[in-house]
C-alpha angles and dihedrals in degrees: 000000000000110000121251121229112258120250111255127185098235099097107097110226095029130115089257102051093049085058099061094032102030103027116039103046077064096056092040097067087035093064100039083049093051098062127028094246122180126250092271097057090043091058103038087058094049090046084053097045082051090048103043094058104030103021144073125258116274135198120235130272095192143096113244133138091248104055106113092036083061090042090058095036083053100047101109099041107043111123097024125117109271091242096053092060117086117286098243091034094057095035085049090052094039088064093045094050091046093056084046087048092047093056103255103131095040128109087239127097088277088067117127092000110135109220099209090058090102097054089045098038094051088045092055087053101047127107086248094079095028078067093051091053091053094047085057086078089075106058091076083072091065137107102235096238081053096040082056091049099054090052103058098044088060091037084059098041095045115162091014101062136023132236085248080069098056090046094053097031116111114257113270118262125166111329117332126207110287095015104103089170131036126190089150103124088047102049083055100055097036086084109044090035088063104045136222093013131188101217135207126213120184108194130216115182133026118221129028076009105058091037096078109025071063088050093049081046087067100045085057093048098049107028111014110069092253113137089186134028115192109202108195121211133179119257089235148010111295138165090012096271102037115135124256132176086269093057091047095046094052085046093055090043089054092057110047086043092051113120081218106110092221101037089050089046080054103052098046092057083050092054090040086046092052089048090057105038097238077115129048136184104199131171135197129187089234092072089067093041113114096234138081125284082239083080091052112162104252082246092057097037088054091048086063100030095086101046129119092223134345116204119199117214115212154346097305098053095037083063097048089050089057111020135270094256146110102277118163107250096247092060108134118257099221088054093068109019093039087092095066104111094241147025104303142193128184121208111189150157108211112241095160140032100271112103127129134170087069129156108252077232106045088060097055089045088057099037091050089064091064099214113125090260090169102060108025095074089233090125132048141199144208119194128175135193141175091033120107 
C-alpha cells in the first residue's frame, strides 16, 4: 500500500484551510466572550490566532505536564509555517497552545479553568437534553435487539441528532440515507458472539455526546455479555467540546438526578458500575497527542491490547485510526486500521476529508451530488475490523 500525503491547511479554499482562517477566529471571540478573562489572556490568544495563520510553530513557553512530550512531537515542524505541518498535527497543537494562552497551565487564578465549560455546560442544561431523558422511557418498550439498535444509532449521530431519533428511526435495513458505510450487524454481534467481553470506549464529545455513548455503556453492562466497559477521556480540554473526567463525571450526575424513571434507573448502574470497578473512566496523555494511533505509547497499545472490542466515537479519532492523510476513499478499512492492538470499530459522523472502506459506488453517487459530504456531518459510518 503506497502512503498517502498527509492533509495540510495551506490551500486556500479547502476544508483545512476554513478551519484556521474561518473557524477559529470564531472560536476565538467566542471563547474570550464566554469567560471574563484579563488583558494578558486576551492578548496571548490574539497573538495565537495571528500566529497560527500568518506565523511560524513555535515551541511552548509554558509549564505543563506535558511540555517535553509537545517539544519532541514537534521536533520536525518547529519553525515552519503553521499551514505546511501536518493538518491534524497543527489543529491538535492550536488547541494545546490556546489553553496555554488562556491561562490553564499557569500557576494564576485561571489555572485549571477549562475555557470551553460554559458551551458544555450550557449544552448539558438545555431542553435539549431534558427531551432525550425523557425519551429514555421508551426504550423499556423495546425488543432488546431493537433496544441495542436504537442505541447505537444515537451513540454514532451524537450531537445531530437525539436519542428520541434513534428511538423513533426506522430499523436499519441496507444502506439508509446518510449512512455510506454499514458495519452495523456486525458491530452487534461482535459482543455476544464472543462471550463474556471486557469493552473500550474512547470517547469524543461531552454533552448531548457523551450522554448517550453513557447511555449505549449501560446497555453493555446490563444486557450485552460485557464484565468490564473502559471509557477513555482526554487529560484535558481539547477541541472545545472534547470529553474530560469532569464531563464524564456531570453526565453522569445528570442522569442519576433526572426526575425521568429510566434515566434515573441509568444513572444509578453507572455509578454502581464505577464503585465497583465493572465500569472505568481512564486517561492517557497520548489521546491529546497530535499523531496517529499508529504511534501509540507501548503502555497505551497493551491497555487495549486485551480488549474484546474498542469502539472509537467520532471524526477526530477516526483520523487518527487511519491517518490523517489523502487516501482515496475506496481504500480498504482493515489496510489502515488493521494495526490498532484489538478488535475495533469506528462510529463516526464525517466533519473533514479523511474516509476510507467505501463502495466504489457509493463515492460516485455522493460525489455526483456536488455538495461538500465529507466535511458537513450530514452522513455517518460504521466500520468494524478484527471481528469475524
Amino acid at each position: 500500500m503506497s502512503p498517502a500525503p498527509p492533509v495540510r491547511s495551506d490551500d486556500p479554499g479547502s476544508f483545512p484551510w476554513s478551519v484556521f482562517h474561518e473557524r477559529h477566529p470564531k472560536l476565538v471571540q467566542q471563547v474570550l466572550d464566554a469567560l471574563p478573562y484579563g488583558p494578558a489572556e486576551r492578548a496571548a490568544v490574539e497573538d495565537l490566532l495571528a500566529e497560527s495563520t500568518t506565523g511560524l510553530l513555535r515551541p511552548l513557553t509554558d509549564d505543563g505536564d506535558d511540555h517535553e512530550l509537545w517539544l519532541a512531537w514537534g521536533r520536525d515542524v518547529w519553525g515552519t509555517p503553521w499551514g505546511e505541518a501536518p493538518f491534524l498535527w497543527a489543529e491538535s497543537y492550536f488547541y494545546r497552545r490556546l489553553l496555554a494562552a488562556t491561562g490553564y497551565f499557569g500557576s494564576g487564578a485561571w489555572r485549571g479553568v477549562d475555557p470551553f465549560a460554559p458551551f458544555k455546560d450550557a449544552e448539558l442544561a438545555g431542553p435539549a437534553v431534558d427531551e432525550e431523558l425523557a425519551a429514555l422511557d421508551g426504550l423499556r418498550g423495546l425488543t432488546a435487539e431493537r433496544r441495542t439498535e436504537a442505541l447505537l444509532a444515537s451513540a454514532l449521530w451524537g450531537n445531530r441528532a437525539d436519542l428520541s431519533f434513534g428511538l423513533t428511526a426506522a430499523p436499519v435495513a441496507g444502506r439508509p440515507a446518510g449512512l455510506v458505510a454499514d458495519d452495523s450487524r456486525l458491530l452487534l454481534a461482535a459482543p455476544a458472539a464472543a462471550g463474556p467481553a471486557r469493552i473500550c470506549l474512547v470517547a469524543d464529545n461531552a454533552g448531548r455526546e457523551l450522554l448517550p455513548d453513557l447511555v449505549l455503556v449501560d446497555h453493555l453492562l446490563t444486557e450485552a455479555p460485557a464484565t468490564e466497559v473502559v471509557v477513555y477521556v482526554k487529560p484535558y480540554p481539547y477541541y472545545v467540546s472534547d470529553a474530560t473526567m469532569a464531563d464524564a463525571l456531570a453526565t453522569l450526575r445528570r442522569l442519576r438526578s433526572s426526575a425521568e424513571p429510566e434515566a434515573g434507573r441509568i444513572g444509578l448502574r453507572l455509578w454502581q458500575a464505577m464503585n465497583t470497578s465493572r465500569l472505568a473512566v481512564r486517561t492517557h496523555p497520548f489521546f491529546c497527542a497530535p499523531l496517529p494511533y499508529r504511534e501509540m505509547p507501548p503502555d497505551l497499545r497493551a491497555g487495549f491490547a486485551g480488549a474484546t472490542l474498542t469502539i472509537l466515537k467520532g471524526d477526530l479519532n477516526y483520523r487518527r485510526l487511519v491517518g490523517d492523510q489523502l487516501w482515496p476513499a475506496i481504500t480498504p478499512f482493515a489496510e489502515v486500521a488493521g494495526h490498532f492492538p484489538s478488535p475495533v470499530a469506528a462510529l463516526r459522523t464525517l466533519k473533514s476529508d479523511v474516509v476510507v472502506g467505501l463502495d466504489p459506488q457509493v463515492v460516485a453517487d455522493l460525489d455526483a451530488y456536488g455538495t461538500p459530504w465529507r466535511t458537513s456531518g450530514t452522513h455517518a459510518l460504521i466500520q468494524v475490523h478484527g471481528m469475524a
